[in-house]
N, C-alpha and C positions, 0 to 999 in steps of 0.2 A: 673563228667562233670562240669565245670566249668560255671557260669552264671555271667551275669552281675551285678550291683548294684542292689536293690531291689525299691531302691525307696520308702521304709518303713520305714526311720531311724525318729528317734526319733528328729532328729530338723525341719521336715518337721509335724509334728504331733501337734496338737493345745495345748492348754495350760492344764492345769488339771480342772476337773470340779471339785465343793466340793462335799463332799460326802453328800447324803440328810439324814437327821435326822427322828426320828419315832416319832413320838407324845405320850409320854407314858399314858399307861394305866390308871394309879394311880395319884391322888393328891399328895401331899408332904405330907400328914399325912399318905401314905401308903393305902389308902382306895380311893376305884374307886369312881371318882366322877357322881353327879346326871346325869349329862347330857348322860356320858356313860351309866349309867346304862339305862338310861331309851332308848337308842336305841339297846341295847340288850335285852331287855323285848320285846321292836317293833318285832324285828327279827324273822323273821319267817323259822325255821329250813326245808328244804323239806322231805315231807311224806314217811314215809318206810311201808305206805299199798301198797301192791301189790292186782289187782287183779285175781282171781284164774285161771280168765279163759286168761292171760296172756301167752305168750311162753315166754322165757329165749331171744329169738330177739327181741321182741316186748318190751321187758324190759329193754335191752342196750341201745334201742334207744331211751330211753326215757331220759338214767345218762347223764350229764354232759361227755365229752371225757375222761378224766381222767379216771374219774369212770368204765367204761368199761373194761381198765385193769384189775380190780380188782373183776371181774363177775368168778365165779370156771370154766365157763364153754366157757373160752378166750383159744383161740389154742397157746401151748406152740410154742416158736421158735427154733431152736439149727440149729447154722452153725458151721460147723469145721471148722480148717485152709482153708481156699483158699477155699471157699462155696459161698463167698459174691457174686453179680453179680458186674464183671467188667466193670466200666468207662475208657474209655483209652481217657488220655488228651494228648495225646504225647509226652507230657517232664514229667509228672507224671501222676499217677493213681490214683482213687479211687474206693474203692468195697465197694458197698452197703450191709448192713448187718439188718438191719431195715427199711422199710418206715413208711410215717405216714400213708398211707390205712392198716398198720398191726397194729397202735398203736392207733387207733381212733381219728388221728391227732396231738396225743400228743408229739411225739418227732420222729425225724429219728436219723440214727448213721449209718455214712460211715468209715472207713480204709483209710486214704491218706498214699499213698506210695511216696515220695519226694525227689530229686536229692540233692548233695550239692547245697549250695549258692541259692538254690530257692526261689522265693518268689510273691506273689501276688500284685498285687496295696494296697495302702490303700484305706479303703472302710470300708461303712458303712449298718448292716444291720436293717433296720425300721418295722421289722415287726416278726421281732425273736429272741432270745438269742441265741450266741453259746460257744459254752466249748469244750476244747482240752483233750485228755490226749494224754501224749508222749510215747511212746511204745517202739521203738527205736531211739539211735542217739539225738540229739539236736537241739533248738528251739530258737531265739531272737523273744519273741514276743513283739508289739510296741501298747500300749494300750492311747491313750489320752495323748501323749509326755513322754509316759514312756516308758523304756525298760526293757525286764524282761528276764535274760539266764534262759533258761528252760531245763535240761536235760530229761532223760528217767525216770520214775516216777511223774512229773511235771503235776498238773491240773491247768486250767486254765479257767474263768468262765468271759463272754463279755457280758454284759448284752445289750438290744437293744441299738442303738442310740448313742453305742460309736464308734469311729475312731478307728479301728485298723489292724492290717497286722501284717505280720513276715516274717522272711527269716530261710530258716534253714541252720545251722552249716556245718563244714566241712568233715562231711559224709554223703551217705544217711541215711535218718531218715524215720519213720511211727509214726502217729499217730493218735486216735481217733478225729475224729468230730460230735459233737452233736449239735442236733438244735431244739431248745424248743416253741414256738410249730412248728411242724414238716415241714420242709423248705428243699429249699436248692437242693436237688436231680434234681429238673426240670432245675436248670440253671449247672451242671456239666453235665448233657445228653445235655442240648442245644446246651452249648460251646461243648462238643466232634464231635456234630456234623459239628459245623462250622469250627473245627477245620481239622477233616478227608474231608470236602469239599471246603477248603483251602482259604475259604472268614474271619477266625479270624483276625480281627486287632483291634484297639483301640475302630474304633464305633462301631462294631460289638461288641465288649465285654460289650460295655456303652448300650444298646437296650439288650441284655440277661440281664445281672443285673439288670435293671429296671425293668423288665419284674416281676424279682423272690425276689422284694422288697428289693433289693439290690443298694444303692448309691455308686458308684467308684470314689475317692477322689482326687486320687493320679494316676502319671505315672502307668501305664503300664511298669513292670522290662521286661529287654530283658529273652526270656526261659521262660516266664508263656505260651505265644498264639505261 
């Protein structure tokens, strides 16, 4: 099925930001200087006393999110092909396969199943990273005036705060979305719904996205709403 322009191309996208630099560890003679050391002596690593009369809940809620992962006594997950729960957007889908009430916030990961020539606004998200992997079919993704052909095998890693969108190639495609910390799910149920009760249009998309810490940059392509 044929779509319009996406409205994602790369001369409508900002200029390149530089990439930020890390403050190394080490002096130039290879040896960490005073100033670090001594806010690492400061540091105060958290306690691995436990006490006895604790339960295994009372004790997750205590780690950091992350950390909770990593308790022996976290419920495995397993979905099979076609297990995830379906989002229907009406020119594409996504199936939930993780949220973050399963990951302790830490990350979700949906399935988008995707028409040719499809593509979203440019837009920006403030309050999460996300990352692709291509699964089937192919990818133009538009990162901060860049463009980048992504076929099937292709990762792809948006850290917050940058401009970006895509369109996909000339078949349908699938693939992974990840969103660190766990995002994103409330505005593809919102939009499905505005979309199945026929009020989607531009501002309506601009009030969902705001909503789920999402900034819309760019046109609205014909075949997203």
């Amino acid at each position: 099925m044929a779509r319009g322009p996406s409205g994602a191309g790369p001369d409508s996208l900002a200029r390149s930001r530089s990439p930020r630099l890390c403050r190394p560890l080490t002096s130039s003679s290879g040896k960490a200087s005073p100033p670090m050391l001594r806010s690492l002596a400061r540091a105060r690593l958290p306690s691995r006393r436990q006490s006895p009369n604790q339960s295994p809940e009372q004790r997750c809620a205590k780690l950091p999110p992350w950390r909770s992962l990593m308790q022996p006594n976290a419920d495995p997950i397993v979905l099979r092909p076609g297990e995830g729960q379906k989002i229907d957007l009406g020119n594409f889908e996504m199936s939930v396969l993780v949220t973050g009430s399963e990951t302790g916030g830490v990350f979700s990961l949906l399935e988008a199943a995707e028409p040719p020539n499809f593509g979203p606004p440019l837009h920006i998200h403030h309050d999460c990273a996300e990352a692709f992997y291509v699964l089937e079919g192919e990818y133009q993704i538009f990162i901060e005036g860049a463009a980048h052909r992504c076929p099937a095998g292709s990762f792809i890693l948006i850290p917050s705060g940058l401009r970006h969108g895509f369109r996909v190639g000339a078949m349908p495609s699938r693939k992974l979305n990840l969103y660190a910390p766990a995002e994103m799910i409330g505005y593809f149920r919102d939009l499905s719904k505005a979309i199945k009760g026929g009020d989607a249009d531009p501002d309506r998309l601009t009030d969902i996205a705001r909503r789920h810490g999402m900034e819309v940059v760019g046109p609205v392509p014909e075949g997203y709403l």
